[in-house]
PQR file of N, CA, C, O and H, with PARSE charges and radii, in Angstrom:
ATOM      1  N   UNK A   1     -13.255-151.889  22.560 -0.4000 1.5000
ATOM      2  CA  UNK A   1     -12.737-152.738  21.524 -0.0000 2.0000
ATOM      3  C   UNK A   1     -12.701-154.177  22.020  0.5500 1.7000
ATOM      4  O   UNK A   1     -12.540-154.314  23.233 -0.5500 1.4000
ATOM      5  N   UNK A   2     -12.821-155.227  21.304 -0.4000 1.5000
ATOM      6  CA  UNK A   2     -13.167-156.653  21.618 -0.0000 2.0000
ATOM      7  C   UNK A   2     -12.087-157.237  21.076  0.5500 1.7000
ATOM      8  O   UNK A   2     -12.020-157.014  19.867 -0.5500 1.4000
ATOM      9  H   UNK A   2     -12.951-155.116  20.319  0.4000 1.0000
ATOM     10  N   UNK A   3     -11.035-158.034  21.586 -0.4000 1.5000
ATOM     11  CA  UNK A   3      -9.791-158.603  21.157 -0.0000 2.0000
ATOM     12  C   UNK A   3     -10.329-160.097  21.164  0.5500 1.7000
ATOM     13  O   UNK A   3     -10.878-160.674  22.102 -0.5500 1.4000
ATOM     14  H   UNK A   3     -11.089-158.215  22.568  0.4000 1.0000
ATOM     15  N   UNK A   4     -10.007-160.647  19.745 -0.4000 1.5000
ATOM     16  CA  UNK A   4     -10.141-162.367  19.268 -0.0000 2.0000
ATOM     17  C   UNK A   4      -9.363-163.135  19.547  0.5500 1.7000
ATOM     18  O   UNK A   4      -8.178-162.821  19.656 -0.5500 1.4000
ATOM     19  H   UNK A   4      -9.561-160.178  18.983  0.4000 1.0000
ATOM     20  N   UNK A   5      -9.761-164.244  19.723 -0.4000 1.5000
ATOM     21  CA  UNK A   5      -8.828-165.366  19.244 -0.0000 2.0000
ATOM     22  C   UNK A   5      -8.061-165.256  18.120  0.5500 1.7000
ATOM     23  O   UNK A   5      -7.114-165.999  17.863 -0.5500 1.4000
ATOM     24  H   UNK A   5     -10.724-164.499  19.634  0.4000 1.0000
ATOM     25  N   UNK A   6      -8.298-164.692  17.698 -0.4000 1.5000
ATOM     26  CA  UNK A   6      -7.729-164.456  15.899 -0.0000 2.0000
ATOM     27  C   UNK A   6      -6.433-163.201  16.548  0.5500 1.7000
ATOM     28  O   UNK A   6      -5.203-163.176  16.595 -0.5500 1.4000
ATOM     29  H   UNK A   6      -9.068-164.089  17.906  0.4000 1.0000
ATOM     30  N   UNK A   7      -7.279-162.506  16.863 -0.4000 1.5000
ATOM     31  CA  UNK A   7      -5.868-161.564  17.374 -0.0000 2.0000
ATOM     32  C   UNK A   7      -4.825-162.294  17.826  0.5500 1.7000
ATOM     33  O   UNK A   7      -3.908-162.562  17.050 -0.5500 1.4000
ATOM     34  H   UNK A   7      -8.278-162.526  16.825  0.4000 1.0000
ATOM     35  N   UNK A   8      -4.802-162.816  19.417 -0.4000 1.5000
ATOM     36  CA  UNK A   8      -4.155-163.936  19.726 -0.0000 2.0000
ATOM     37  C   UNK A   8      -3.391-164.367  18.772  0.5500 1.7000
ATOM     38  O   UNK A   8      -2.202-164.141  18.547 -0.5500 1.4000
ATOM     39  H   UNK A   8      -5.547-162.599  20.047  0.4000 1.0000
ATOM     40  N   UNK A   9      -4.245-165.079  18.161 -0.4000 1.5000
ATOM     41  CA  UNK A   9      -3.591-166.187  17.292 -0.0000 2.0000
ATOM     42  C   UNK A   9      -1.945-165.870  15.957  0.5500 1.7000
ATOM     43  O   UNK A   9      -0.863-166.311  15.570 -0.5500 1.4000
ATOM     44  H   UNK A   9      -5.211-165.263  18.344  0.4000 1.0000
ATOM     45  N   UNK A  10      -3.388-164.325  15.753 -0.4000 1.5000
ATOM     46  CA  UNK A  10      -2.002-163.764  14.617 -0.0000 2.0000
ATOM     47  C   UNK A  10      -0.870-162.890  15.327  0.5500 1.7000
ATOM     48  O   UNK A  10       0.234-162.939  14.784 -0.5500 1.4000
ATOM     49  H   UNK A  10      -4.267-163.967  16.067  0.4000 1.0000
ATOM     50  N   UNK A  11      -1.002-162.045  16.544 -0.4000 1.5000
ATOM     51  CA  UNK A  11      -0.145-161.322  17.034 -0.0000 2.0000
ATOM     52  C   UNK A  11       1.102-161.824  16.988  0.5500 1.7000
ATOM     53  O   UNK A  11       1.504-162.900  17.429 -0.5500 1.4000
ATOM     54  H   UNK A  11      -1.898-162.005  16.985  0.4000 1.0000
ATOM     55  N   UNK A  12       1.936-160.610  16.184 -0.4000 1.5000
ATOM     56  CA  UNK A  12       3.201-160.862  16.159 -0.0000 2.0000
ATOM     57  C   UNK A  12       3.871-161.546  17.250  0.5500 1.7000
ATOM     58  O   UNK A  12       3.774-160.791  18.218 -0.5500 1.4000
ATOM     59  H   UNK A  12       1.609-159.736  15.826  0.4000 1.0000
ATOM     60  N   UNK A  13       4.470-162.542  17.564 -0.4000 1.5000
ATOM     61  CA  UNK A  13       4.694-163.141  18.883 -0.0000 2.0000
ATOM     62  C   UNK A  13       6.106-162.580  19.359  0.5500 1.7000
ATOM     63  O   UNK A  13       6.407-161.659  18.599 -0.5500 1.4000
ATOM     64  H   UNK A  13       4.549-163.155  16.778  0.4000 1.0000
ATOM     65  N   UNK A  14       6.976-162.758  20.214 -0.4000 1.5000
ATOM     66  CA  UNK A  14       8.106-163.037  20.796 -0.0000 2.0000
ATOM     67  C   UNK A  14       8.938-163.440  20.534  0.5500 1.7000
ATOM     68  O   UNK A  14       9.979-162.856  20.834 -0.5500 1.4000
ATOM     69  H   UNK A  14       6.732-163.506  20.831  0.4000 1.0000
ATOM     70  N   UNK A  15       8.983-164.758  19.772 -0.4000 1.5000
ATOM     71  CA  UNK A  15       9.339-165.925  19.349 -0.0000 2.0000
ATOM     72  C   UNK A  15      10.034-165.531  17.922  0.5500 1.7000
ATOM     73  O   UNK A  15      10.382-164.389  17.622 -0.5500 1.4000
ATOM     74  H   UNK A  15       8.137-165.233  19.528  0.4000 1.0000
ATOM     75  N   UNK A  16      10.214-167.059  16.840 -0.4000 1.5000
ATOM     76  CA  UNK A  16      10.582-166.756  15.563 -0.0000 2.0000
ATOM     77  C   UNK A  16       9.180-166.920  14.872  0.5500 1.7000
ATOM     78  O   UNK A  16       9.137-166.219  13.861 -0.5500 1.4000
ATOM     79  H   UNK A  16       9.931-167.987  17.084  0.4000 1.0000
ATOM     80  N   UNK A  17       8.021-167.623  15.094 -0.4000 1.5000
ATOM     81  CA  UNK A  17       6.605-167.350  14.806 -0.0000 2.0000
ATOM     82  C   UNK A  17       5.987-166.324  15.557  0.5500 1.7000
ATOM     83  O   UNK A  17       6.242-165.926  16.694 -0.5500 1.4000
ATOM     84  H   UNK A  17       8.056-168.192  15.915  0.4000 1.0000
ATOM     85  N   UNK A  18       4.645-165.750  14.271 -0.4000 1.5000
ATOM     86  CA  UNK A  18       3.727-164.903  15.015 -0.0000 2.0000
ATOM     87  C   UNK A  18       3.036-165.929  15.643  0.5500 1.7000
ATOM     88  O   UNK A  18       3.200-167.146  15.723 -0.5500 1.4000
ATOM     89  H   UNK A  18       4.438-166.073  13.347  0.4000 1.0000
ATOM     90  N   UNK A  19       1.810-164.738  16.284 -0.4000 1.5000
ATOM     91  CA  UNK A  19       0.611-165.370  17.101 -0.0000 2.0000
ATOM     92  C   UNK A  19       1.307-166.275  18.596  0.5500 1.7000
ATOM     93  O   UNK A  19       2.468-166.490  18.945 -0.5500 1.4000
ATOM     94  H   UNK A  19       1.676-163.749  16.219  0.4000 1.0000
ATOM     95  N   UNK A  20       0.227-166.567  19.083 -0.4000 1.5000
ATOM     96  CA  UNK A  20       0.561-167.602  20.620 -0.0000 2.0000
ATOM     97  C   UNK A  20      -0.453-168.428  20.731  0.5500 1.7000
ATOM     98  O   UNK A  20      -1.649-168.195  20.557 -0.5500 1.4000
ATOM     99  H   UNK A  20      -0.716-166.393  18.799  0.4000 1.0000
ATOM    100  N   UNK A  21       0.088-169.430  21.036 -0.4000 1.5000
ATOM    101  CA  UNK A  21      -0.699-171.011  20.829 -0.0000 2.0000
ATOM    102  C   UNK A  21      -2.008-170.922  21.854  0.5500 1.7000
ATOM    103  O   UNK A  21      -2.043-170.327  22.932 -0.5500 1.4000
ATOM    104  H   UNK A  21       1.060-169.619  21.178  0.4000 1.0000
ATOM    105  N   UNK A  22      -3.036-171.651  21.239 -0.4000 1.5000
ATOM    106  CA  UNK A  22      -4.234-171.750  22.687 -0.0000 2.0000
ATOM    107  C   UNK A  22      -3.559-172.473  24.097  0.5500 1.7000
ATOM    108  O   UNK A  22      -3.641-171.896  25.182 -0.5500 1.4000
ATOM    109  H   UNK A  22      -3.008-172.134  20.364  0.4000 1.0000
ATOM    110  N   UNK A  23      -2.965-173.646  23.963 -0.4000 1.5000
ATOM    111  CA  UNK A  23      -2.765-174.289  25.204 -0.0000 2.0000
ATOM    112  C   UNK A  23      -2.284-172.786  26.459  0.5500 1.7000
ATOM    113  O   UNK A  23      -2.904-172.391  27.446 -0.5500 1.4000
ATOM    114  H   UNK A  23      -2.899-174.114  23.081  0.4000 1.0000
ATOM    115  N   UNK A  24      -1.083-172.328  25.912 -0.4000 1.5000
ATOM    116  CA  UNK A  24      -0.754-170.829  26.711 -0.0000 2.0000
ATOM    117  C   UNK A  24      -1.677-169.860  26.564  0.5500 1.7000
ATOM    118  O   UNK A  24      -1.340-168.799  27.090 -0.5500 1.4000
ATOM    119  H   UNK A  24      -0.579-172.648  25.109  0.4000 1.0000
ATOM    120  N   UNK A  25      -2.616-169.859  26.086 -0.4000 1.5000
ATOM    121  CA  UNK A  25      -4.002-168.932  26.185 -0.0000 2.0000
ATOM    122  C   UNK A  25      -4.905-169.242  26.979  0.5500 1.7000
ATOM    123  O   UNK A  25      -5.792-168.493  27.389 -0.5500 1.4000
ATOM    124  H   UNK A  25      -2.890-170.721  25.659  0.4000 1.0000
ATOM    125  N   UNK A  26      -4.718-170.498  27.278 -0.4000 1.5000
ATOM    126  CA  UNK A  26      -6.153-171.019  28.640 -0.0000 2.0000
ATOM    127  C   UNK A  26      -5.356-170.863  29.701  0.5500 1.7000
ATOM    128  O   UNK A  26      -5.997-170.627  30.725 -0.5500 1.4000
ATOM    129  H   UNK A  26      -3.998-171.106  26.945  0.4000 1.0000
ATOM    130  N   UNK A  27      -3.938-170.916  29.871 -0.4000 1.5000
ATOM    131  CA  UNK A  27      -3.237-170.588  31.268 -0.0000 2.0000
ATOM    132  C   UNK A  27      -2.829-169.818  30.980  0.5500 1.7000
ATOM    133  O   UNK A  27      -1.644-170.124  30.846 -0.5500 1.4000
ATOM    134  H   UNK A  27      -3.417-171.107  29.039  0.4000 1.0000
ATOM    135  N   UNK A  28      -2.978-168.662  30.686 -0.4000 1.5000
ATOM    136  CA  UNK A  28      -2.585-167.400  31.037 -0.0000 2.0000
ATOM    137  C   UNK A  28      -4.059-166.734  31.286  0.5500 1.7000
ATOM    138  O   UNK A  28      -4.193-165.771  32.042 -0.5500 1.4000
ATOM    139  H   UNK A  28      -3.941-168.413  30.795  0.4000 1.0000
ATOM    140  N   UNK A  29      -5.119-167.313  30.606 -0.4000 1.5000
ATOM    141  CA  UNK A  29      -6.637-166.828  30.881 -0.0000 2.0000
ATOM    142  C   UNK A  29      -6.414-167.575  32.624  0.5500 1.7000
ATOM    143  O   UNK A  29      -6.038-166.833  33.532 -0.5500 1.4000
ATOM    144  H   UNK A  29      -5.010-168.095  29.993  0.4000 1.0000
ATOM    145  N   UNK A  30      -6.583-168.474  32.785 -0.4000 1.5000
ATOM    146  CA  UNK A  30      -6.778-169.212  33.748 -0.0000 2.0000
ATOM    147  C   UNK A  30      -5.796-168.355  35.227  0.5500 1.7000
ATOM    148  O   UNK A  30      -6.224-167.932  36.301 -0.5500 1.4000
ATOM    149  H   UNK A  30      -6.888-169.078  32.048  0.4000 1.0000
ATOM    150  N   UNK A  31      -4.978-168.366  34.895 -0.4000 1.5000
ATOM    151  CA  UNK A  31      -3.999-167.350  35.999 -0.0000 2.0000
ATOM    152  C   UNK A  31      -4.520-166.073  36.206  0.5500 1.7000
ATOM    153  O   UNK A  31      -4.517-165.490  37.290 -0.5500 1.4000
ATOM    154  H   UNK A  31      -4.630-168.709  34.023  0.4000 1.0000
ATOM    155  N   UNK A  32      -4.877-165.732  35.368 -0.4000 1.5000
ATOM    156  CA  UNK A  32      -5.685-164.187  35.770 -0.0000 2.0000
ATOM    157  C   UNK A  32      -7.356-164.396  36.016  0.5500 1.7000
ATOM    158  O   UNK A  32      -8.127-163.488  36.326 -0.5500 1.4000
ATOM    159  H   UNK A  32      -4.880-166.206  34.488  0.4000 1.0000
ATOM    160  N   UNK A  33      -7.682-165.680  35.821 -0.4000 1.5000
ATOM    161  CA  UNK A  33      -9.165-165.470  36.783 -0.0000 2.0000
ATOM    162  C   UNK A  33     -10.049-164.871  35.160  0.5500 1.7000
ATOM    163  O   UNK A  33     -10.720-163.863  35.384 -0.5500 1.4000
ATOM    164  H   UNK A  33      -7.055-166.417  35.569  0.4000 1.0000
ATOM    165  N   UNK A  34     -10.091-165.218  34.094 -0.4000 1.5000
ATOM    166  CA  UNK A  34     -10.368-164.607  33.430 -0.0000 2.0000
ATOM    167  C   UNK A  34     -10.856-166.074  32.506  0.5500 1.7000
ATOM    168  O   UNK A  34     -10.110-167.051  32.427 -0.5500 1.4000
ATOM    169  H   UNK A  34      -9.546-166.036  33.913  0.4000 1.0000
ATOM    170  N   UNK A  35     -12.678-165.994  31.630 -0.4000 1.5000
ATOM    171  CA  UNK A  35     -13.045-166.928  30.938 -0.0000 2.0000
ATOM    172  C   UNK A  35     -12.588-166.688  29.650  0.5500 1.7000
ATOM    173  O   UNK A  35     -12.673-165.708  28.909 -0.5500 1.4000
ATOM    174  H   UNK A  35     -13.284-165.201  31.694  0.4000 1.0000
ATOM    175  N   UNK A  36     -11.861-168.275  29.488 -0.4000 1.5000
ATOM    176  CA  UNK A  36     -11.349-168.515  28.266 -0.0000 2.0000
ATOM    177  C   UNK A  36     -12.273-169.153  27.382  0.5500 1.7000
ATOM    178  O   UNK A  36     -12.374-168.643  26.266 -0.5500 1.4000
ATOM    179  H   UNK A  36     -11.792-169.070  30.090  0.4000 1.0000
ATOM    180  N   UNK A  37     -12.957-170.140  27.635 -0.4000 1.5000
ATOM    181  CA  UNK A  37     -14.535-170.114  26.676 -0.0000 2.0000
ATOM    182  C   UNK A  37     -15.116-168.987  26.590  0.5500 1.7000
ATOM    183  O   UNK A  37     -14.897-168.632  25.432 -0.5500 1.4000
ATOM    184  H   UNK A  37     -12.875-170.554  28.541  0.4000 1.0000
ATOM    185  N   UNK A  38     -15.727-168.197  27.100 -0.4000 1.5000
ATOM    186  CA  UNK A  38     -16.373-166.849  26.346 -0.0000 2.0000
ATOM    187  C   UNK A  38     -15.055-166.166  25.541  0.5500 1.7000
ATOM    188  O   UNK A  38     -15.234-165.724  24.406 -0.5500 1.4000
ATOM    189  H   UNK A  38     -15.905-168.485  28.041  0.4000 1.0000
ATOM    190  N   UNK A  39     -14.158-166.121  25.967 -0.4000 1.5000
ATOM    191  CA  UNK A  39     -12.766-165.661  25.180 -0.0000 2.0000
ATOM    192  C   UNK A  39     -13.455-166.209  23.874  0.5500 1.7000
ATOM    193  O   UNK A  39     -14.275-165.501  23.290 -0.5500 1.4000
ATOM    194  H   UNK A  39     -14.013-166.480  26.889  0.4000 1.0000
ATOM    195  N   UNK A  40     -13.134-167.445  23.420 -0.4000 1.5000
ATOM    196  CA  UNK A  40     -12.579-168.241  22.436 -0.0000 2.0000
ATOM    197  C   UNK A  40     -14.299-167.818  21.775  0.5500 1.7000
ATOM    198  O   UNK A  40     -14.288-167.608  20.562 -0.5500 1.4000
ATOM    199  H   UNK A  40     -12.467-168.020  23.895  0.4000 1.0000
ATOM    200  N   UNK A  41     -15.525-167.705  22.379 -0.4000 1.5000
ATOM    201  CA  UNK A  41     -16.892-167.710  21.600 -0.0000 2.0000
ATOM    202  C   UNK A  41     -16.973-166.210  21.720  0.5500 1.7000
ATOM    203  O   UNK A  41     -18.165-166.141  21.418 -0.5500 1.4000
ATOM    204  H   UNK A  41     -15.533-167.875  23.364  0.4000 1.0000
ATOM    205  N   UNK A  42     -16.715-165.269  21.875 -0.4000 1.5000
ATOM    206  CA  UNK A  42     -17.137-163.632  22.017 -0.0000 2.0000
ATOM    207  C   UNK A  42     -15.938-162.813  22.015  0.5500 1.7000
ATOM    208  O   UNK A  42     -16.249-161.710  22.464 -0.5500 1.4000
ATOM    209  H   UNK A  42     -15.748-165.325  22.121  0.4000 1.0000
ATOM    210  N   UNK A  43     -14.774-162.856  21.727 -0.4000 1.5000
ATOM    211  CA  UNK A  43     -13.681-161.995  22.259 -0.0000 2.0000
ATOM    212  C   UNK A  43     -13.903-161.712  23.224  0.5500 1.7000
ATOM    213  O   UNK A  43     -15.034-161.802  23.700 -0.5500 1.4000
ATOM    214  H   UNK A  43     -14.521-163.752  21.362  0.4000 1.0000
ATOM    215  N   UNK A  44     -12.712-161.193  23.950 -0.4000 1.5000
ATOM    216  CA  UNK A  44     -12.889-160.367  25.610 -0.0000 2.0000
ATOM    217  C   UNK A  44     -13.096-158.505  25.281  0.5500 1.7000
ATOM    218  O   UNK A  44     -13.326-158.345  24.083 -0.5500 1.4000
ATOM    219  H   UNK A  44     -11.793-161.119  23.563  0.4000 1.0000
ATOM    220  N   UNK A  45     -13.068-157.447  25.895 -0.4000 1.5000
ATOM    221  CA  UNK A  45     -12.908-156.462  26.032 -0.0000 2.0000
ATOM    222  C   UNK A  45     -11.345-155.858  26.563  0.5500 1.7000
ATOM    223  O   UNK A  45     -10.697-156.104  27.580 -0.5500 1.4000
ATOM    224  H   UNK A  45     -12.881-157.577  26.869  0.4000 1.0000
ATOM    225  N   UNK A  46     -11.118-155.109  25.581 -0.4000 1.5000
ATOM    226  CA  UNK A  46      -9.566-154.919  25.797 -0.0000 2.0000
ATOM    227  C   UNK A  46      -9.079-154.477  26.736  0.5500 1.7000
ATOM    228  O   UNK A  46      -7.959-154.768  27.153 -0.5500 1.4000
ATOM    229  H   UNK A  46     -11.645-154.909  24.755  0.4000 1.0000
ATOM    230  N   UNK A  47     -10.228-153.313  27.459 -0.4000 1.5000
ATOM    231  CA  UNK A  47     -10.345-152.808  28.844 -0.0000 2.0000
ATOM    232  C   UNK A  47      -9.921-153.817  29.983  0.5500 1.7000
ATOM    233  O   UNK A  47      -9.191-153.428  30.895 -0.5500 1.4000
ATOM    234  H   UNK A  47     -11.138-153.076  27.120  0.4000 1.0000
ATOM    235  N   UNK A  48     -10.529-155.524  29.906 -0.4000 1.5000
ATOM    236  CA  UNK A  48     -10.240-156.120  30.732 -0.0000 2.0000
ATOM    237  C   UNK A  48      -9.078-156.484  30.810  0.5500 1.7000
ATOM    238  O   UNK A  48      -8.354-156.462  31.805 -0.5500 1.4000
ATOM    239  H   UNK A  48     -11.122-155.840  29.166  0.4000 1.0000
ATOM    240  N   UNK A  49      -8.744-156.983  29.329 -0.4000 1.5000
ATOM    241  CA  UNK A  49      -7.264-157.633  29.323 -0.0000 2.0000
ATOM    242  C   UNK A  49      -5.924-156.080  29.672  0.5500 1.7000
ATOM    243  O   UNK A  49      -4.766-156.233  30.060 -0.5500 1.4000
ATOM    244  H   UNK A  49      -9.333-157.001  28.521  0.4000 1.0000
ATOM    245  N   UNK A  50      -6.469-155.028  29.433 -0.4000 1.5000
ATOM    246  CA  UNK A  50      -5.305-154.326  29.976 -0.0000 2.0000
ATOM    247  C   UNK A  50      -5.336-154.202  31.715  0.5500 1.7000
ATOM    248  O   UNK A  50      -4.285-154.143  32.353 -0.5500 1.4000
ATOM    249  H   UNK A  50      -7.410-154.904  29.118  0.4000 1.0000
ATOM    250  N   UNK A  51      -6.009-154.187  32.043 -0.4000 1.5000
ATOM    251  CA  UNK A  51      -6.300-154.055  33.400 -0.0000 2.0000
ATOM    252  C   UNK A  51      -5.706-155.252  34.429  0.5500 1.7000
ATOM    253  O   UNK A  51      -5.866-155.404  35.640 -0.5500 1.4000
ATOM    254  H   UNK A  51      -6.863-154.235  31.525  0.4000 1.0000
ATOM    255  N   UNK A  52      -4.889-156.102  33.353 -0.4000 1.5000
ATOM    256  CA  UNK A  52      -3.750-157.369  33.855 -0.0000 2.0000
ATOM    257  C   UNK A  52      -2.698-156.441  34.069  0.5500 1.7000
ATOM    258  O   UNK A  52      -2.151-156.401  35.171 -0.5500 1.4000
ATOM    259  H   UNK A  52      -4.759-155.978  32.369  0.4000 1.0000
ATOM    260  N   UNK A  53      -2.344-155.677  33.129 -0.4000 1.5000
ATOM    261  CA  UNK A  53      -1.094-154.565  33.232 -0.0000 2.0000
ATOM    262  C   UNK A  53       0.400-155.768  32.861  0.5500 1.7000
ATOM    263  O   UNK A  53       1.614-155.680  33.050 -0.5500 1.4000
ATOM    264  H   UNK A  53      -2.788-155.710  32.234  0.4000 1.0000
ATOM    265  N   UNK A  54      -0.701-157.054  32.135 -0.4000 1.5000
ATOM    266  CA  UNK A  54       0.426-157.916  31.773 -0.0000 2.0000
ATOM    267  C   UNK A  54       0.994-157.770  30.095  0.5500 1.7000
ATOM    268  O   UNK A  54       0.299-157.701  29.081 -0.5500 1.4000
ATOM    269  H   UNK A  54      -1.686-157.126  31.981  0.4000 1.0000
ATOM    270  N   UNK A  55       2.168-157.757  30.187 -0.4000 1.5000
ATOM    271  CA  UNK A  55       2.881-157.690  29.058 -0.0000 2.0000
ATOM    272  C   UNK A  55       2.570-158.051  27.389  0.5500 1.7000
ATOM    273  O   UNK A  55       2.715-157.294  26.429 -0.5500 1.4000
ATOM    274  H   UNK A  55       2.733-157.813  31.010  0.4000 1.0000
ATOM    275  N   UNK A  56       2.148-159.312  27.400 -0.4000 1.5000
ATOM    276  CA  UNK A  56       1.264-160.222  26.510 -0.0000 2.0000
ATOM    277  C   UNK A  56       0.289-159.523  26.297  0.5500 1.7000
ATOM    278  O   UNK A  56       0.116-159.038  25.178 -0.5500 1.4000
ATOM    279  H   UNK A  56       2.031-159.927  28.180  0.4000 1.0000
ATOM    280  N   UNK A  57      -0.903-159.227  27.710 -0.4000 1.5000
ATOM    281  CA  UNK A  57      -2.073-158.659  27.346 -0.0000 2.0000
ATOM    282  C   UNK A  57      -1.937-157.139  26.412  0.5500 1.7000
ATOM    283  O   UNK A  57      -2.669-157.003  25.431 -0.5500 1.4000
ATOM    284  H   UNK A  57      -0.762-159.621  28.618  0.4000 1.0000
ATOM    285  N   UNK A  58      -1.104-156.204  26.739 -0.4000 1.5000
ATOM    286  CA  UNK A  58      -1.011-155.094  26.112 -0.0000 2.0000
ATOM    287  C   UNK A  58      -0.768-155.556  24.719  0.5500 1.7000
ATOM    288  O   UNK A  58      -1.600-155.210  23.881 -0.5500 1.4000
ATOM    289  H   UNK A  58      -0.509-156.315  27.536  0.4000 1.0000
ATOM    290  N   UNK A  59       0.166-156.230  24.367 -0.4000 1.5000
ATOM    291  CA  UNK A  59       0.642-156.601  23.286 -0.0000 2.0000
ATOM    292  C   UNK A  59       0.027-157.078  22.510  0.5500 1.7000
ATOM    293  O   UNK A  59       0.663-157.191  21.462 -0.5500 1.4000
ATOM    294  H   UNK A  59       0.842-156.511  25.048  0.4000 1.0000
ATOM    295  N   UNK A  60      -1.202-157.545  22.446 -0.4000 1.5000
ATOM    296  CA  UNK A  60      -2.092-158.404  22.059 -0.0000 2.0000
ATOM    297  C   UNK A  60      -3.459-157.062  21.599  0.5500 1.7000
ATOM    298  O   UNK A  60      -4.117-156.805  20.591 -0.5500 1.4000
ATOM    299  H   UNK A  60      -1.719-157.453  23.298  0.4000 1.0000
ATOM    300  N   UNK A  61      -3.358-156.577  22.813 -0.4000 1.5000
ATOM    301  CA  UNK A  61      -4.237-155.289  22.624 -0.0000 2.0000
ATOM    302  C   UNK A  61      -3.735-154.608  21.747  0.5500 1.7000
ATOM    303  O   UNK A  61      -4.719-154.526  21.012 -0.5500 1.4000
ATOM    304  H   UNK A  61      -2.823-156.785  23.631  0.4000 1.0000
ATOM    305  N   UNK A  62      -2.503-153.718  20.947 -0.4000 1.5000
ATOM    306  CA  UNK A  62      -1.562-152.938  20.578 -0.0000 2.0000
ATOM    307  C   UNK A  62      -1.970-153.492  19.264  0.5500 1.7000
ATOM    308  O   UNK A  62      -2.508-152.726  18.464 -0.5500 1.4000
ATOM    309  H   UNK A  62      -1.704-153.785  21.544  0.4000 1.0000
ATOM    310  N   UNK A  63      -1.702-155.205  18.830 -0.4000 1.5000
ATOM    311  CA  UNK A  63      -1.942-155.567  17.461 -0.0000 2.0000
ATOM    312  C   UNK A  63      -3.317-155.631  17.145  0.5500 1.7000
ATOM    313  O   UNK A  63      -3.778-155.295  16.055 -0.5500 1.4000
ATOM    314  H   UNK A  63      -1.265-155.826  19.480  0.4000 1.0000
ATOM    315  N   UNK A  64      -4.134-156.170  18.334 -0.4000 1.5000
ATOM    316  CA  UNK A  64      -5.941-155.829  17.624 -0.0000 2.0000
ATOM    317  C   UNK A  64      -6.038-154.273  17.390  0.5500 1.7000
ATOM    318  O   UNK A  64      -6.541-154.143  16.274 -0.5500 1.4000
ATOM    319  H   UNK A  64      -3.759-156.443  19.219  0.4000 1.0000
ATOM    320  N   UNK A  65      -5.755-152.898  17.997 -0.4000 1.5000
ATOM    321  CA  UNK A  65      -5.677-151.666  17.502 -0.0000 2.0000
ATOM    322  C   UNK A  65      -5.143-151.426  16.094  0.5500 1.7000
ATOM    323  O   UNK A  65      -5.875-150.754  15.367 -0.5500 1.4000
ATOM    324  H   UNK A  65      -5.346-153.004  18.903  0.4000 1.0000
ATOM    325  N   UNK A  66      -4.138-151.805  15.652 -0.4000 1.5000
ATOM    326  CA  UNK A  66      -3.852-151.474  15.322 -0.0000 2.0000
ATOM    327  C   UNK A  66      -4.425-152.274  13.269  0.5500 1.7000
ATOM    328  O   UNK A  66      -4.528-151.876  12.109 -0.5500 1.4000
ATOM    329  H   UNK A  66      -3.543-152.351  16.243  0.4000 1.0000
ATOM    330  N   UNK A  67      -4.610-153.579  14.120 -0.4000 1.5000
ATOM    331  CA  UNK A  67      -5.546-154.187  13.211 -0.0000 2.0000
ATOM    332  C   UNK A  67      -6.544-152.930  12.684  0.5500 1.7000
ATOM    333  O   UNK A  67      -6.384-152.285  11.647 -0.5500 1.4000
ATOM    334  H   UNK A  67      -4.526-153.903  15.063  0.4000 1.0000
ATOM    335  N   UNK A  68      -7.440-152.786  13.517 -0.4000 1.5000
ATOM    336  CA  UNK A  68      -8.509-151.749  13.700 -0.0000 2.0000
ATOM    337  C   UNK A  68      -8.230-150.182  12.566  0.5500 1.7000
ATOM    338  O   UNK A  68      -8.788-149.532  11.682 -0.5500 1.4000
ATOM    339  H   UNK A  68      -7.570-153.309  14.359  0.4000 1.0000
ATOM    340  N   UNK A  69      -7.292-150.220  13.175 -0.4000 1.5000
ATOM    341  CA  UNK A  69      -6.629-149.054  12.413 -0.0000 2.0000
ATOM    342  C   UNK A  69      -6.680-148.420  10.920  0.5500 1.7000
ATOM    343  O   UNK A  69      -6.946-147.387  10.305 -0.5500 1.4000
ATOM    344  H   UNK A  69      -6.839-150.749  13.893  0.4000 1.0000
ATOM    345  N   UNK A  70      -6.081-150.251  10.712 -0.4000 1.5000
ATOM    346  CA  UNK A  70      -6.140-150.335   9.142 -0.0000 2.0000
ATOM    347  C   UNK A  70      -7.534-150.834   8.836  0.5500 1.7000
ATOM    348  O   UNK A  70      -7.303-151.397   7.766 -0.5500 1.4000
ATOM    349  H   UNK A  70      -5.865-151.090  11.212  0.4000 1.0000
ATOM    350  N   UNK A  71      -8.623-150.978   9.022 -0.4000 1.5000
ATOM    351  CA  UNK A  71      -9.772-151.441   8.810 -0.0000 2.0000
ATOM    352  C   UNK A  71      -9.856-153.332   8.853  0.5500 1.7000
ATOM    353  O   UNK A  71     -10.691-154.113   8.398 -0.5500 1.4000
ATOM    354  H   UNK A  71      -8.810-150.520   9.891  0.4000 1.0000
ATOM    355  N   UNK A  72      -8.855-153.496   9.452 -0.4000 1.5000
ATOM    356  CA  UNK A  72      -9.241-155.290   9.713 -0.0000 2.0000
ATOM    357  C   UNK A  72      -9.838-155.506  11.111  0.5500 1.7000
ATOM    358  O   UNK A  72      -9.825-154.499  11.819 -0.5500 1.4000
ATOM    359  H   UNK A  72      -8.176-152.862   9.822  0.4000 1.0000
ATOM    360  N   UNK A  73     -10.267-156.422  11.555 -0.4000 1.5000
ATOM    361  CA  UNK A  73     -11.140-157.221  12.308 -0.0000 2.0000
ATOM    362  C   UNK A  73      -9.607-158.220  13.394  0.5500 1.7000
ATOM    363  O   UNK A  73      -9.899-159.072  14.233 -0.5500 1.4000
ATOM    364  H   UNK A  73     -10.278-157.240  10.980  0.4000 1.0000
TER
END
């Protein structure tokens, strides 16, 4: 499965807004050694982003599934 910017963007967040801003998407890409331009032009593979075993990343993964689920993108 291939997780978007769009995922990102809409995932229910933490916060009192959904989604999570790009600026914290290039450093949190950037801290894990992970390209945030091919991110932002190809989605990543969800395989990779779980394999952070970071909190965000699952979470992010959990709402593109589930996107999926219901037949959205």
């Amino acid at each position: 499965m291939i997780v978007t910017l769009d995922h990102l963007r809409r995932a229910p967040g933490f916060g009192v807004r959904d989604g999570f801003c790009a600026q914290g998407g290039r450093e949190w890409f950037a801290y894990y050694g992970l390209d945030w331009n091919a991110f932002v032009r190809d989605g990543i593979d969800a395989e990779l982003l779980q394999a952070t075993g970071d909190a965000l990343a699952l979470h992010v993964i959990a709402f593109a599934r589930e996107e999926a689920a219901r037949g959205q993108q």
